[in-house]
N, C-alpha and C positions, 0 to 999 in steps of 0.2 A: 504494500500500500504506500510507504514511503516513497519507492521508486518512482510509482505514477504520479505524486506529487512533485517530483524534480522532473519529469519529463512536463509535466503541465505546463511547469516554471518556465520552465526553457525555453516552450513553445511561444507562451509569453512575450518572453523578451526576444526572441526572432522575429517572430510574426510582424509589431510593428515597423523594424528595418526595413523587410522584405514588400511590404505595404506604399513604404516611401521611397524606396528604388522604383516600383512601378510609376508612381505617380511623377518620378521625376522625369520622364519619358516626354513629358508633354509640358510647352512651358508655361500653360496654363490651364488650370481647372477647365473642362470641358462644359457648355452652354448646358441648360435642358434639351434641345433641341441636337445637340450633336449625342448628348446622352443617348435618345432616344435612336438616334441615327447609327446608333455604337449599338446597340440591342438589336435592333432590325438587320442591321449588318451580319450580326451573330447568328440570330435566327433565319435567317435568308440566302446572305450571300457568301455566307464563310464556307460552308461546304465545297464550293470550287474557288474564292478568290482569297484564301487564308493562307497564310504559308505553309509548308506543305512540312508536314511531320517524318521522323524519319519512318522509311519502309510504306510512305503514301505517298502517291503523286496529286501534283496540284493541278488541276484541270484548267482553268478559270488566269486571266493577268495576276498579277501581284496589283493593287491600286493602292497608291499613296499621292500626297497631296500634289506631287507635281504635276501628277498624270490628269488631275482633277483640276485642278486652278486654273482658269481661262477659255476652259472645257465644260462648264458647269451643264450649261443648256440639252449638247448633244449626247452627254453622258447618262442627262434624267430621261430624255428620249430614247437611248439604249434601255437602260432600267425600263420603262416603261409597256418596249415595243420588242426589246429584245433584239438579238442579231444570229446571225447564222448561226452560231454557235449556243448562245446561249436564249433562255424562252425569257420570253416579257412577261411581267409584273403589273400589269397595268388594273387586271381584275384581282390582283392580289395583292395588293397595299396602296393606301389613299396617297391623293399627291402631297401632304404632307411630310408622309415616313419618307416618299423617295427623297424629298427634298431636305431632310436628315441625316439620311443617307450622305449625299453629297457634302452636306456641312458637319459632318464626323470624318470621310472621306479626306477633306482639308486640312486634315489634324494630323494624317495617319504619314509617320517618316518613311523614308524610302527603302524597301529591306532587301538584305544580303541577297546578294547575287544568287545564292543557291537556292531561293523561294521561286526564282522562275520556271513556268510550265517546261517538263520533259518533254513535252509532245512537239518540239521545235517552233516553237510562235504562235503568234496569233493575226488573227485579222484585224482587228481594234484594240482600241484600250478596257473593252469589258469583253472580249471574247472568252 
């Protein structure tokens, strides 16, 4: 019984480190609205545009803000309508989440080379 109380402990005083490493990723606290676009993102689109775990391929681009910034319009249009590759969203989430989407998408850094699809490219920036 002692033991589980020094592991408790422990966990304690990790846990919050571990909490503020994530949070320092971004340089600022995330909107309600990008929040919300950060869920929808999880729920939706992380299945093919999430970086790819070892021993799983990533179907789907890597999207981070660059890809998204001055793109906004034709991006919610993809989401929306979909593209060869991937199906539209349009009867599946209101134009608010896409546009969530997009403003969470703006937040997201650019990641390691090795998150890129195996499949050798893509045709757009959401394929």
């Amino acid at each position: 019984m002692k033991s589980l109380r020094w592991a408790f402990l422990i966990f304690l005083a990790i846990f919050p480190l571990s909490s503020r490493a994530q949070q320092a990723n971004t340089d600022k606290p995330l909107t309600d609205t990008q929040k919300l676009g950060q869920r929808v993102f999880q729920q939706r689109c992380a299945i093919c545009h999430a970086p790819a775990r070892p021993g799983f391929q990533m179907y789907g681009t890597a999207l981070y803000k660059d890809l998204v910034n001055g793109s906004e319009d034709p991006i919610k249009e993809i989401i929306r309508s979909g593209s060869s590759k991937m199906p539209g969203f349009k009867l599946g989430l209101q134009p608010s989440e896409i546009d969530a989407i997009v403003e969470y998408l703006k937040t997201v850094p650019k990641p390691p080379k090795s998150t890129e699809p195996a499949t050798g490219g893509s045709m757009g920036p959401l394929d």
